[in-house]
C-alpha positions in Angstrom: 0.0 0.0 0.0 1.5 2.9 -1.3 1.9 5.9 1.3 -0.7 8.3 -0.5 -3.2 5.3 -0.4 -3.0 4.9 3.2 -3.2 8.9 4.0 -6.5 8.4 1.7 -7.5 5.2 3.7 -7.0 7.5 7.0 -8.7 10.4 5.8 -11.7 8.5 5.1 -11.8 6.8 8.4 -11.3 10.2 10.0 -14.3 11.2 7.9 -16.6 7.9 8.4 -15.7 8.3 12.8 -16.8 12.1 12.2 -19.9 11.2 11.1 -21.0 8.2 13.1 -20.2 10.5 16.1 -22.4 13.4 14.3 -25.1 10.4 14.0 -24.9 9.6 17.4 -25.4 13.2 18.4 -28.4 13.8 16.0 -29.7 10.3 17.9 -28.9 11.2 21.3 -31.0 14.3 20.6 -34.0 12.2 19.4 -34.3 10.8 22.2 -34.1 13.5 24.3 -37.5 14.4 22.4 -38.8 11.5 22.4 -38.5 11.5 26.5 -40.1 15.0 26.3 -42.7 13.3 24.0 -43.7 10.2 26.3 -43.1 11.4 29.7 -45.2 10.1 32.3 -46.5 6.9 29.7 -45.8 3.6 31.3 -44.6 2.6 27.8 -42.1 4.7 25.3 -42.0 2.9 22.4 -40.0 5.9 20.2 -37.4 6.2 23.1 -36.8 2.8 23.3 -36.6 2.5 19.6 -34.5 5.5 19.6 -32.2 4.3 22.5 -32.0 0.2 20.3 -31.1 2.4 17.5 -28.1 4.3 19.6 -26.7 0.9 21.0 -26.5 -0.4 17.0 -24.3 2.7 16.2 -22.0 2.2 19.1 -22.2 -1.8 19.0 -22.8 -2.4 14.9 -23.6 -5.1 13.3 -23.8 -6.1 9.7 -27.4 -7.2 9.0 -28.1 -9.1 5.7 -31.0 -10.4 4.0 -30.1 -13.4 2.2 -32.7 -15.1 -0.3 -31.5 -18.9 -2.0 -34.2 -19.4 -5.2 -32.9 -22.8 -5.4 -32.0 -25.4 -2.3 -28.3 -25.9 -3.6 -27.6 -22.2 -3.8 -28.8 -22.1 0.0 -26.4 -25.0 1.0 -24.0 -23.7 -1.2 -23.7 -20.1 0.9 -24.0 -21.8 3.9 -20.7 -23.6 3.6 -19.3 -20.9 1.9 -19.7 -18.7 5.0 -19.3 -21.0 7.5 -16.5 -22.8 6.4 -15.6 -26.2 8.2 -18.4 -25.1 11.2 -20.6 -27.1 9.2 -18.3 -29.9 7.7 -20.5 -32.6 6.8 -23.7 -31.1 7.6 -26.3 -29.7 4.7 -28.8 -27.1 4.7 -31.5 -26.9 2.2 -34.4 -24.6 1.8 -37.1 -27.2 2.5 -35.4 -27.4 6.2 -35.4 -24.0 6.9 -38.3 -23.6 9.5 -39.9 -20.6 8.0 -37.7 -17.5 9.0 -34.2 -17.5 10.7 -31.6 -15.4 11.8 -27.9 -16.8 11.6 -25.5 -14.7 13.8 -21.2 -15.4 13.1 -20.2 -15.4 16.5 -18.7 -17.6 19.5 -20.6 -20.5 20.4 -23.4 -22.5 19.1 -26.4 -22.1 20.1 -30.0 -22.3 18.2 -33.9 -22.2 19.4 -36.7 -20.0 18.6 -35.8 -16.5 19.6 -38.8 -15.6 22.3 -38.2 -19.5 23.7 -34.8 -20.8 25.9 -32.7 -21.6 23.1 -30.3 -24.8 23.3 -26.3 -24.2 23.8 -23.6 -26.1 23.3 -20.1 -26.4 23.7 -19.2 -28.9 20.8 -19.3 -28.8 17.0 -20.4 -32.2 16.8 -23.3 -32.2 19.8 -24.2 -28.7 18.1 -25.0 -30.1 14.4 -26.4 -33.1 15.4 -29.2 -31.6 17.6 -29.5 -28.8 14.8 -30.1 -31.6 11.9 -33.0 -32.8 13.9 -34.6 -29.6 15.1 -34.7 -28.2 11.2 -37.6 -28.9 9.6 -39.3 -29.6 13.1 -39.6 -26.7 14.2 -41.9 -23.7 12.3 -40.9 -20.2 13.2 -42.6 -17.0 12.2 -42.2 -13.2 11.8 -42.9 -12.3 15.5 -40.6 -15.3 16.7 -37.9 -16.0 14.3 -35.6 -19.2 14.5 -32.3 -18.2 15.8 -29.0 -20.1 14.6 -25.4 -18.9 16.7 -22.6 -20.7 15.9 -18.5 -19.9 14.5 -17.3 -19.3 11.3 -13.8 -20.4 10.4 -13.5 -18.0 7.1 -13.3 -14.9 9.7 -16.8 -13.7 9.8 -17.3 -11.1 12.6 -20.3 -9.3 13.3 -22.1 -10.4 10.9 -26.4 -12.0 11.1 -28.4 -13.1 8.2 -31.9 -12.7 7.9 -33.0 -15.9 6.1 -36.7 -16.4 4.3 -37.3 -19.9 3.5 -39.0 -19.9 0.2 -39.7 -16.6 -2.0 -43.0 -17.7 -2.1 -43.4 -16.4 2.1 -41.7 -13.4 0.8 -44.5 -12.5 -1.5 -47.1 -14.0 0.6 -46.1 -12.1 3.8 -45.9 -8.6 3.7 -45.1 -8.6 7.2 -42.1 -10.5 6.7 -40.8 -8.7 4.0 -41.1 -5.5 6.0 -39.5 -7.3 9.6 -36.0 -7.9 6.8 -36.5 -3.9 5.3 -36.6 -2.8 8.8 -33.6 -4.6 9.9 -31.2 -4.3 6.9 -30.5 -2.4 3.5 -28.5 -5.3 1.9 -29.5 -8.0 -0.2 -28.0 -11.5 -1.2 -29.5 -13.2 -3.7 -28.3 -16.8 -4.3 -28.6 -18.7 -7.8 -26.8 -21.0 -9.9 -24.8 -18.9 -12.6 -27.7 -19.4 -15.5 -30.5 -19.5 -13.6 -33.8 -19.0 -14.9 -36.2 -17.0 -12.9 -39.9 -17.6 -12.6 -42.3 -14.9 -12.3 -42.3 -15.8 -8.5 -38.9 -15.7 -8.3 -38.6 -12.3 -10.2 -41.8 -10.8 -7.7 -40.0 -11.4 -5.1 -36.6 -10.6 -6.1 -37.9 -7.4 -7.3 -39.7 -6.8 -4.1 -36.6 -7.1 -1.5 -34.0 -4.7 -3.9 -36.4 -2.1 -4.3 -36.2 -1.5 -0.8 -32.7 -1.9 -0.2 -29.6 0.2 -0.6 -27.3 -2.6 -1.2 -27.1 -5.7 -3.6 -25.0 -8.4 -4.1 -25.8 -11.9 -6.4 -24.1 -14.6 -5.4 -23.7 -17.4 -8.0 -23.4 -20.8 -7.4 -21.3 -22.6 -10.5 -18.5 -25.5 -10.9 -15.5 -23.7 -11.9 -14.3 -26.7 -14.1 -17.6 -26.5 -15.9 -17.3 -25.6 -19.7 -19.8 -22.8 -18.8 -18.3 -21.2 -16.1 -17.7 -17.4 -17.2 -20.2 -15.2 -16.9 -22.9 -14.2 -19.2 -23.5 -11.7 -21.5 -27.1 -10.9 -19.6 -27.0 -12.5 -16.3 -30.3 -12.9 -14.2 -29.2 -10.6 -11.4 -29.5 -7.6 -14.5 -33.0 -8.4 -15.2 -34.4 -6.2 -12.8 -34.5 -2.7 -11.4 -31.1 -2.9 -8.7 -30.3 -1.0 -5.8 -28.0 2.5 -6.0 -25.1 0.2 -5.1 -24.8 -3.3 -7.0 -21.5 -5.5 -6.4 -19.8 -7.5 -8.6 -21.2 -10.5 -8.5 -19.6 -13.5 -6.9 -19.1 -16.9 -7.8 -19.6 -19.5 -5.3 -17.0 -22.2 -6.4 -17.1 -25.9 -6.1 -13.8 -26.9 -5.5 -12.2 -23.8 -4.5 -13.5 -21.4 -1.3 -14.3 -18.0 -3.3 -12.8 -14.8 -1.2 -15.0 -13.6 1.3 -16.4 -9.7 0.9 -13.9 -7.6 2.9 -16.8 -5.8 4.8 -18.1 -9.4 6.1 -14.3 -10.2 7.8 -13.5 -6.7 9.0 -15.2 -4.8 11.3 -13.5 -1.8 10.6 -13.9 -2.2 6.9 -15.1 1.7 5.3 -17.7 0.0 2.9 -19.3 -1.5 5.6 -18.7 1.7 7.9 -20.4 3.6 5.4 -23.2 1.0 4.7 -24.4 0.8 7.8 -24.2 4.7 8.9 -26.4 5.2 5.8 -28.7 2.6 7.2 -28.3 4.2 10.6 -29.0 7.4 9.3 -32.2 6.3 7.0 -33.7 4.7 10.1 -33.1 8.0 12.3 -34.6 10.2 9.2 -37.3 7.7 9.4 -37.6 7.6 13.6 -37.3 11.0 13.4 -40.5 10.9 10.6 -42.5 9.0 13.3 -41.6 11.4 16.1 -42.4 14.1 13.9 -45.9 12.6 13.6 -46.4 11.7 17.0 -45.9 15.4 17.7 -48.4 16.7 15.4 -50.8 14.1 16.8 -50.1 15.6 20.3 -49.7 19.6 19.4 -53.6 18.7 17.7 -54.6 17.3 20.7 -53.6 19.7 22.6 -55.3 22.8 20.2 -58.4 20.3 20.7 -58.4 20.6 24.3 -57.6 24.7 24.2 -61.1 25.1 21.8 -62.8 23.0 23.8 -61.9 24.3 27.5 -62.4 27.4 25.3 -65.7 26.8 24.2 -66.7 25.5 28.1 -65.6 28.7 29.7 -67.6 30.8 27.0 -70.7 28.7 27.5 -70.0 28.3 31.5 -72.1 31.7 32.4 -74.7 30.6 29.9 -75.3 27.7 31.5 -79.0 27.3 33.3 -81.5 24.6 33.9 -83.7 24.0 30.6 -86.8 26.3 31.4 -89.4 24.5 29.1 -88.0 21.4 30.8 -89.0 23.0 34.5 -92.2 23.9 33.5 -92.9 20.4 32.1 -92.2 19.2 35.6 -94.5 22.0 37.4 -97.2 20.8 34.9 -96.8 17.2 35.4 -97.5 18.3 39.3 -100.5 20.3 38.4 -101.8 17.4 35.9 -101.2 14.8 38.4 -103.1 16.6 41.5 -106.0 17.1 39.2 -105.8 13.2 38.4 -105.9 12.6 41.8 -108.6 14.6 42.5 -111.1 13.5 39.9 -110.0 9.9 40.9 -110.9 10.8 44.4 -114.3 12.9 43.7 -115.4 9.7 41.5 -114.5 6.8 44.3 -115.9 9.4 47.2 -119.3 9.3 45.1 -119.7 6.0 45.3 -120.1 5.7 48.9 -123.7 7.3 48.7 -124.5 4.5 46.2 -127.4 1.8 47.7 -125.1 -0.6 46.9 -122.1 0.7 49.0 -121.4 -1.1 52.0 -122.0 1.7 54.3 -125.1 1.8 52.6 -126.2 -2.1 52.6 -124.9 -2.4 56.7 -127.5 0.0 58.1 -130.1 -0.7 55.8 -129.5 -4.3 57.0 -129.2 -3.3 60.5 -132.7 -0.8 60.3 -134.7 -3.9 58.5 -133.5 -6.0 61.7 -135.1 -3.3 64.0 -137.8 -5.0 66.0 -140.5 -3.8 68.7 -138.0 -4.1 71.7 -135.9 -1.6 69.9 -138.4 1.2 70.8 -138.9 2.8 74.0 -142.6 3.2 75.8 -144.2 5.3 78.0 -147.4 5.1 79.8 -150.1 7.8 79.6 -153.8 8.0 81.2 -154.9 6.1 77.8 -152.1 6.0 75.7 -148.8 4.1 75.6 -146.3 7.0 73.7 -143.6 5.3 71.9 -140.4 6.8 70.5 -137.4 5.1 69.1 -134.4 3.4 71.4 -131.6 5.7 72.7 -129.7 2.7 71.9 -130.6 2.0 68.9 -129.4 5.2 67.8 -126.2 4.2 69.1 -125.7 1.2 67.3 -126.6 2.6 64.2 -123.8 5.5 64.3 -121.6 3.4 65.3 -122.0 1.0 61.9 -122.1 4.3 60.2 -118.8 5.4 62.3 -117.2 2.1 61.6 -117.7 1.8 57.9 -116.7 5.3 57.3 -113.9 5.2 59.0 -112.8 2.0 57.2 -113.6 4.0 54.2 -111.1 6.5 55.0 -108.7 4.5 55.6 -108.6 3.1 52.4 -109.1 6.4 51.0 -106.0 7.5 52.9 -103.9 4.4 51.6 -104.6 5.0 48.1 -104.2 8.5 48.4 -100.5 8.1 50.0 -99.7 5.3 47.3 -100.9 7.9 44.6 -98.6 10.6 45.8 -95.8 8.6 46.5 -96.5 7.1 42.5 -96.6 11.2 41.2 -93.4 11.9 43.7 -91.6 9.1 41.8 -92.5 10.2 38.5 -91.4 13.9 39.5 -88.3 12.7 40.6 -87.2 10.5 37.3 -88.2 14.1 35.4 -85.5 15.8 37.4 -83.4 12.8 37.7 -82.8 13.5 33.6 -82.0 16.8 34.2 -79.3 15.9 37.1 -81.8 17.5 39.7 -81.5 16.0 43.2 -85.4 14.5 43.7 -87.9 15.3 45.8 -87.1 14.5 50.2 -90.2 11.8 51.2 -92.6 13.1 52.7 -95.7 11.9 55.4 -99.3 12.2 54.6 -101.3 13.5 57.9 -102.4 10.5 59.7 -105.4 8.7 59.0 -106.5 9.1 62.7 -107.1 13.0 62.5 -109.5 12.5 59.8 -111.2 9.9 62.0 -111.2 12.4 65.1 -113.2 15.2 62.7 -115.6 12.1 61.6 -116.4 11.2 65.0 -117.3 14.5 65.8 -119.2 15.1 62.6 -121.3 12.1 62.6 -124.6 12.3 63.8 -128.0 10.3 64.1 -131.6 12.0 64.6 -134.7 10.8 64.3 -137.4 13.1 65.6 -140.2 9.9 65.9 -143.1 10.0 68.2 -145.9 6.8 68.2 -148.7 5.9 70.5 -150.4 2.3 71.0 -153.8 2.3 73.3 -153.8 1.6 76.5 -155.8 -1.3 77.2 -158.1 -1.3 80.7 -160.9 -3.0 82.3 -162.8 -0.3 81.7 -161.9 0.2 77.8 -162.6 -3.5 77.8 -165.7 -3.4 79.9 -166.8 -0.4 77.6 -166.2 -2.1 74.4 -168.5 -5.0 75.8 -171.4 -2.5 76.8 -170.8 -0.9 73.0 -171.9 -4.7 72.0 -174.9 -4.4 74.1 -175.7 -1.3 73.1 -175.7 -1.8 69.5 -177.5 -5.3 70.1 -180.5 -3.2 72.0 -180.4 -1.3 69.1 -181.0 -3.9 66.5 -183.9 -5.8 68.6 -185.6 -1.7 68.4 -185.5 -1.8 64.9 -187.0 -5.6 64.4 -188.7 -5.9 68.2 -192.0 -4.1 66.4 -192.2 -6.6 63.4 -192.1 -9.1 65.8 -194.1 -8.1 68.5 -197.1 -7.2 66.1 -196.7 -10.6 64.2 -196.1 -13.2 66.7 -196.6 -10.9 69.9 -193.1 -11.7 71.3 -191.3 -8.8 73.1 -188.0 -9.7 71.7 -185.9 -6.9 73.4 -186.7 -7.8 76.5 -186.1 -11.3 75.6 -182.5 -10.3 74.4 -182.1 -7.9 77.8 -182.4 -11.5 79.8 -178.8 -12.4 77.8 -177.2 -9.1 78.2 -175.1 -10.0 81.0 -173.8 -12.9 79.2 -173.2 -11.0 76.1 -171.6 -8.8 78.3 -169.3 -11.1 79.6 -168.6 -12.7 76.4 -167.2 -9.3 74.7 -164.9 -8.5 77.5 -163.2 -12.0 77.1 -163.8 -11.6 73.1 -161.1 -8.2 73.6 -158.2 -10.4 74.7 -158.4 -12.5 71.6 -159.1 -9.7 69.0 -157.2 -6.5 70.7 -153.9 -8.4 70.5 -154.5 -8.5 66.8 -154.9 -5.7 66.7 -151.7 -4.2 68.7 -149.6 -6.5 66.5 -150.8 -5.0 63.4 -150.6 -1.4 64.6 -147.6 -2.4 66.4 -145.6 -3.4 62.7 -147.0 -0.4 60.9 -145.1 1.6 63.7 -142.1 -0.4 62.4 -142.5 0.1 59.2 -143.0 3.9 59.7 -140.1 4.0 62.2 -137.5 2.1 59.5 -138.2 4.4 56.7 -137.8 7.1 58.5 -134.7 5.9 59.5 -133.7 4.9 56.2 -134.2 8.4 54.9 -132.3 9.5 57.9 -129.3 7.2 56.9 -129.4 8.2 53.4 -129.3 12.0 55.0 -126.0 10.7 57.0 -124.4 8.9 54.7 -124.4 11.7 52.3 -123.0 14.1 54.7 -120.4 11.8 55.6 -119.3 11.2 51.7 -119.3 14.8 51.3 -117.1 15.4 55.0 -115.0 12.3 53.9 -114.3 13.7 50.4 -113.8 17.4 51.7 -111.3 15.9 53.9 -109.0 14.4 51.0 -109.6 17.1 48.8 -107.9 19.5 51.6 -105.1 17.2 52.4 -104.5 16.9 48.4 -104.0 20.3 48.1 -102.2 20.8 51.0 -99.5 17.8 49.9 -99.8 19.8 46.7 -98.5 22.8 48.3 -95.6 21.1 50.3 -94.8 19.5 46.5 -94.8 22.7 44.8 -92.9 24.3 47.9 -90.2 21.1 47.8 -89.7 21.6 44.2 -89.2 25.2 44.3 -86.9 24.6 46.8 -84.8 22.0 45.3 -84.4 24.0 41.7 -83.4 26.8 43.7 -80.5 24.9 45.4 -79.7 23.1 42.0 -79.2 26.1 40.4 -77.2 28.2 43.4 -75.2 25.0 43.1 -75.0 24.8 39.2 -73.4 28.8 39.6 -70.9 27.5 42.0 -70.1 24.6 39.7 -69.8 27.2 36.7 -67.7 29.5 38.5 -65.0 26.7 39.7 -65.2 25.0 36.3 -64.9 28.3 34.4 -61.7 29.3 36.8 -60.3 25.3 35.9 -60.8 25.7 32.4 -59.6 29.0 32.5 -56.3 27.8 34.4 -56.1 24.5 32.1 -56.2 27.0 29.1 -53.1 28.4 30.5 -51.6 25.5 31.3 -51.7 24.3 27.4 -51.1 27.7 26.1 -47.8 27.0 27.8 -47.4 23.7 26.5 -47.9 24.8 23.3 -45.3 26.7 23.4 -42.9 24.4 24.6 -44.1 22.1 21.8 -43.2 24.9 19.4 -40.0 24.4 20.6 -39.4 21.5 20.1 -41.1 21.7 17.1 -38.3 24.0 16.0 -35.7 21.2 17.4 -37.3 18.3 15.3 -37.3 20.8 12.0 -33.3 21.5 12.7 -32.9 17.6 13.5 -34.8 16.3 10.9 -32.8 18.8 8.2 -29.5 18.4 10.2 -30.2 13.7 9.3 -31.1 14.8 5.9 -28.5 16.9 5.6 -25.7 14.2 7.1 -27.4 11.5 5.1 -27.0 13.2 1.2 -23.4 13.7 2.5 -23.1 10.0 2.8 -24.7 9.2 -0.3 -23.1 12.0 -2.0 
């Protein structure tokens, strides 16, 4: 190496260190945004992909894709780059177990990556566990199959991303993207006059367009007639990368030379390759970042218009007024309900069929003569009706009104217990606190002003004869009397025809006749009192059934009067309740509005102030993103 070649050679290192340390500058400084970006997140995938990103560019590693469109080629590389580490052992494509990763390092190791993989410290131990696990074992995408082992050529550094057929290539855009993320060089493997399919061209075609790097390697037995290369080989059929190597021909029977970038760590080419991968990843991190913030900064202007719009419409804020008076009707509506329910079941009471009705007509038919009370006169017995019996029959009138009330009250609580409920849903929707429960006045005070309401009169005054020994005595000499008078009219007739004086004949059987008519007035007079007697009865019940009728319609009318002014005065404590709850909804909806408007207010302030430190580092991704752009022409330049 000639002295000017190795100044050049220094020159170029000095040149390649500048910019890996400018790279990990620019990086260090993404990810100092980034931990602005995700502070406080329990995950930070842009800082950790950031901070993975760093550790590559002071640990690299060569990373290449390497597809085998024929099973031979694939062996063929394999013992190319491995050297004796695989003396005796083949690899085919059919083996491979979907996608692997083979890392040129100390050791030998292999296993699915996310699983224990299996170590070992010999050669022989390694490949004979390895030949049985191939083929067994299916890996994918998310959990690649991971190959470690020595290479004896020299290689350092160095892992292969490995798809097993081109066909997953094509079929699996996630794979295809998992080997663009990871690397920007290609090998393609493929006997020297290969033919490609259209599958084989897809998927060709597909991996170079998005890498930076290409390199065909080309399998061929050097003593072969055909052995130079032709005038159109099939790694020119296609659309290659900015930078295309020569290819390389993969020998038979001698080991081709190895690519100085895949022995030496410090080689430039591959310095340069991979801080232009470096650099395109960062350009593209720094695209992500770039989005993340502008997803952030919008959310942030969301939140501004919107505590914004919340602090303008805070004073504005009352309770819906057509709403309110919905409510206050559906109060009024219901009362009036309740009232004509009560004015209609209040009316029935009067009804002959009610059963205050039907018990003291029932009770009045059973009224019998012992039920009146007597009093003796010179000639007259005065009758008049039981003090008693008026007694008795207020109290059935007492006890079926008061049972009547009490239903009355029940319903009437269960009614306005039903209308509180439906107040409260209505202000429930609204996010009004409901209506406190309340206690309808006790039954018993209605029942008090009933007892001393109720009353029974019946203004009935009778008379039965008194029967004597004279009054029976006299009703006997009226018999006489009226006998004397007969034997006048006819004694003539037969005292001129036959010359019998047949008054005084009769006169001889007065006494008996006498006699006989005062014994005759204790079988008829009884009769007679008995049939008087029940007339009384009769006049006596119907006077107390219009009496009852009388009663019973006062007490419907007390009864109903009763509800109607505990109705409205529930009403009143309803319409007082509700006034009183809105009121204290609405002081408390201003307090609310107030504190909310001053939160809003301050949590304006707060994100006009992140704003503005998101401008700036607005301004420091714009300088970042042009200062990678920048670094990255240089390096393609």
């Amino acid at each position: 190496m000639t002295a000017e070649s190795t100044h050049s050679a220094a020159r170029q290192n000095g040149g390649n260190n500048m910019k890996n340390q400018q790279l990990q500058l620019l990086a260090q400084n993404a990810q100092n945004i980034c931990e602005q970006l995700e502070r406080g997140q329990a995950e930070t995938p842009l800082s950790d992909a950031i901070g993975g990103l760093i550790n590559n560019m002071q640990q690299p590693q060569l990373t290449v894709a390497l597809l085998g469109l024929t099973p031979d080629s694939i062996e063929r590389v394999f013992s190319w780059l491995y050297g004796d580490a695989f003396k005796g052992f083949s690899v085919t494509s059919k083996q491979l177990p979907g996608f692997m990763e083979v890392t040129f390092s100390e050791g030998y190791a292999f296993g699915l990556r996310k699983k224990h993989k299996q170590q070992f410290d010999q050669q022989e131990a390694f490949v004979q566990a390895l030949q049985i696990e191939l083929g067994a074992t299916r890996a994918s995408v998310a959990n690649p199959f991971a190959l470690q082992a020595p290479s004896s050529r020299g290689l350092k550094d160095l892992r292969l991303l490995i798809p097993d057929t081109t066909a997953s290539l094509l079929d699996s855009p996630a794979l295809l993207n998992a080997i663009i993320a990871e690397t920007s060089v290609a090998l393609v493997a493929a006997p020297l006059r290969y033919t490609f399919s259209r599958e084989d061209h897809d998927a060709v075609d597909a991996l170079l367009s998005n890498m930076q790097c290409f390199m065909p390697l080309l399998t061929v037995d050097e003593l072969h007639e055909e052995a130079g290369l032709p005038d159109v080989g099939w790694w020119e059929q296609h659309k290659t990368p900015p930078q295309t190597l020569a290819p390389t021909l993969i020998t038979t029977h001698v080991q081709a030379r190895l690519p100085g970038m895949f022995t030496d760590p410090a080689s430039p080419d591959r310095k340069a390759l991979l801080e232009r991968f470096q650099a395109r990843k960062l350009a593209a991190k720094l695209d992500a970042i770039f989005e993340r913030y502008q997803q952030e900064a919008g959310v942030l202007e969301q939140r501004k218009a919107r505590f914004a719009n919340a602090a303008n419409n805070a004073d504005s804020e009352t309770l819906d007024r057509a709403a309110l008076d919905k409510i206050r009707q559906s109060l009024d509506d219901g009362i009036i309900t309740l009232r004509k329910e009560l004015d209609s079941q209040t009316q029935q009471l009067a009804l002959q069929q009610s059963p205050m009705v039907t018990a003291v007509n029932q009770a009045i038919e059973q009224l019998q003569f012992e039920n009146l009370s007597t009093e003796l006169s010179h000639s007259v017995i005065k009758l008049r009706l039981d003090e008693q019996t008026l007694q008795n029959l207020r109290s059935i009138l007492l006890t079926e009104a008061r049972t009547a009330v009490s239903g009355f009250h029940q319903q009437l609580d269960k009614q306005l217990q039903s209308l509180r409920t439906s107040l409260n849903q209505q202000l429930e929707a609204l996010a009004i606190p409901g209506l406190p429960q309340f206690q309808l006045a006790n039954a018993q005070t209605l029942n008090t002003a009933l007892d001393q309401r109720l009353e029974v009169t019946l203004n009935y005054r009778g008379e039965m004869p008194k029967r004597t020994v004279m009054t029976r005595l006299g009703e006997s000499r009226k018999l006489i009397m009226g006998l004397s008078m007969a034997t006048m009219v006819i004694g003539g007739v037969a005292k001129a025809g036959w010359g019998i004086d047949l008054r005084q004949s009769v006169m001889l059987f007065a006494p008996i006749i006498l006699i006989g008519g005062f014994i005759y007035t204790f079988i008829q007079w009884p009769k007679e009192d008995a049939e008087k007697l029940e007339k009384e009865l009769d006049r006596v019940r119907d006077s107390l059934k219009n009496e009852s009728r009388r009663v019973v319609s006062d007490v419907q009318r007390f009864i109903a009067q009763q509800l109607f002014d505990l109705l409205e005065t529930q009403k009143r404590e309803f319409q007082k309740g509700l006034q009183h709850t809105l009121q204290k909804h609405q002081d408390s909806q201003r307090d609310k509005a107030s504190e909310e408007k001053q939160k809003q207010q301050q949590a304006t302030q707060q994100i006009d102030q992140e704003l503005q430190q998101w401008q700036g580092t607005q301004r420091q991704l714009e300088r970042l993103r042009a200062d990678v752009q920048g670094l990255l022409r240089a390096m393609t330049a």
